[in-house]
C-alpha positions in Angstrom: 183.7 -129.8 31.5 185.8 -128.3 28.2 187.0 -125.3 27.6 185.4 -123.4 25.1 181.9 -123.9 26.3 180.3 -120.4 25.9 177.5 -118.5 27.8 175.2 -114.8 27.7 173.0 -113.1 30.3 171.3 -109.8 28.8 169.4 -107.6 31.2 167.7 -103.8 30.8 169.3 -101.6 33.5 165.9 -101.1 36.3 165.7 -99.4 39.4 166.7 -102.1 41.6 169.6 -102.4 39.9 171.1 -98.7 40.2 174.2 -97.6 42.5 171.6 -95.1 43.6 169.6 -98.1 45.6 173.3 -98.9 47.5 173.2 -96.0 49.4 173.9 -92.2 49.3 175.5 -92.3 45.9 172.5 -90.7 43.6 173.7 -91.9 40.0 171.6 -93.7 38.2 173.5 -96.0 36.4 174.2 -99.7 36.9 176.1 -101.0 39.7 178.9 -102.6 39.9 177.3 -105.7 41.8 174.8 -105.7 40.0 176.7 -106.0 36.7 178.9 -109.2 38.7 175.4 -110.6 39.2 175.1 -110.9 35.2 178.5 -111.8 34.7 178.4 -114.9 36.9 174.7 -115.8 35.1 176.6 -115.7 31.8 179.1 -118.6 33.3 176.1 -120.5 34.7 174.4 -120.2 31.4 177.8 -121.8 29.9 178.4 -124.8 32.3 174.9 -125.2 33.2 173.7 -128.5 30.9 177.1 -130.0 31.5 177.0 -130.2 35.3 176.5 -133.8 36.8 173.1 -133.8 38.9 174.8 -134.8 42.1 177.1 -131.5 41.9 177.2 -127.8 42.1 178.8 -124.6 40.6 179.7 -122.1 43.1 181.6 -118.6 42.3 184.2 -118.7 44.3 185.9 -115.4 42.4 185.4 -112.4 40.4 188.1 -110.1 39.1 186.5 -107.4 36.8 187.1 -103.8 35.5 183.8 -101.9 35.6 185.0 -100.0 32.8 181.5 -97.4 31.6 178.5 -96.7 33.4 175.2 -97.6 32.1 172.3 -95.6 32.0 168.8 -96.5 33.3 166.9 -98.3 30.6 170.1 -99.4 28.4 170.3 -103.5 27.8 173.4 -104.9 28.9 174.6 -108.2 27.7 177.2 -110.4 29.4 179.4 -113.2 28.2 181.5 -116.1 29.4 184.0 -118.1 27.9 185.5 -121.8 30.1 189.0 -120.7 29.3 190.3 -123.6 31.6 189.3 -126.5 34.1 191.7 -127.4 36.5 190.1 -130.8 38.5 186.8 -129.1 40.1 188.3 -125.5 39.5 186.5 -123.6 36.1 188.1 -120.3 35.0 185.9 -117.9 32.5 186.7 -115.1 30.9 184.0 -112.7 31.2 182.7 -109.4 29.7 180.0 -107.1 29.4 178.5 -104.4 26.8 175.7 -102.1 26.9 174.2 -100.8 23.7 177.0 -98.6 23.1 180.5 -100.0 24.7 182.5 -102.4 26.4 181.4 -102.0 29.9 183.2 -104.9 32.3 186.2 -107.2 31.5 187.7 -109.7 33.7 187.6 -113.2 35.1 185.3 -115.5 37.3 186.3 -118.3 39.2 183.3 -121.4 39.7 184.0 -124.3 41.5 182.0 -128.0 41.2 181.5 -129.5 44.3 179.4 -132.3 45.7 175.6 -131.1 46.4 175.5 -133.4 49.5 178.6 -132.3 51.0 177.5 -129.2 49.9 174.2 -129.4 52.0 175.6 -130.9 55.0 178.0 -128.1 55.9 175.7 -125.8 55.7 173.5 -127.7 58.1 176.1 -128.1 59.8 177.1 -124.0 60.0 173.7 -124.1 61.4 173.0 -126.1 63.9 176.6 -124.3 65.2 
């Protein structure tokens, strides 16, 4: 893995993805999970042809600042920069705008770990 490997996600804000769906909070505008959701693809979409077969990326952090809300309907588009590898450890920066603003800025955390080992701990977790 280098840093400087670059990645997007773009998404129109839906339904499903309102705070409104969360609970009693009745704004429609994108939530904040939601919104990690995208940042997170925009990392995967970076690393994603560089990762060996037997391995896997998982998010293992995510410090962002939802900075605007976004309406029902808008596009959002999220990127992801590698801005370091540190042995399985891959840091992005990460940001997100709708059509009119800088909406999110922060960091995400991915690690690579073996798929087997992967697999068998959570068979593991299980079985109990």
């Amino acid at each position: 893995m280098v840093p400087g490997l670059t990645g997007k996600s773009e998404m129109i804000v839906k339904e499903e993805d309102l705070v409104s769906q969360l609970g009693e909070v009745t704004v429609n505008v994108l939530s904040t999970p939601r919104l990690i959701h995208l940042l997170e693809a925009a990392a995967i979409n970076a690393i994603q042809d560089f990762i060996p077969t037997d391995q896997v990326s998982l998010g293992t952090e995510v410090k962002i600042k939802h900075l605007s809300a976004t309406p029902l309907g808008m596009k959002v588009t999220a990127n992801a920069l590698l801005k370091g590898v540190e042995k399985n450890r891959l840091i992005f920066l990460v940001n997100a705008y709708d059509e009119k603003e800088k909406v999110a800025e922060g960091e995400h955390e991915r690690v690579l770990i073996s798929k087997d080992r992967f697999l068998q701990k959570l068979d593991k977790k299980r079985m109990g």
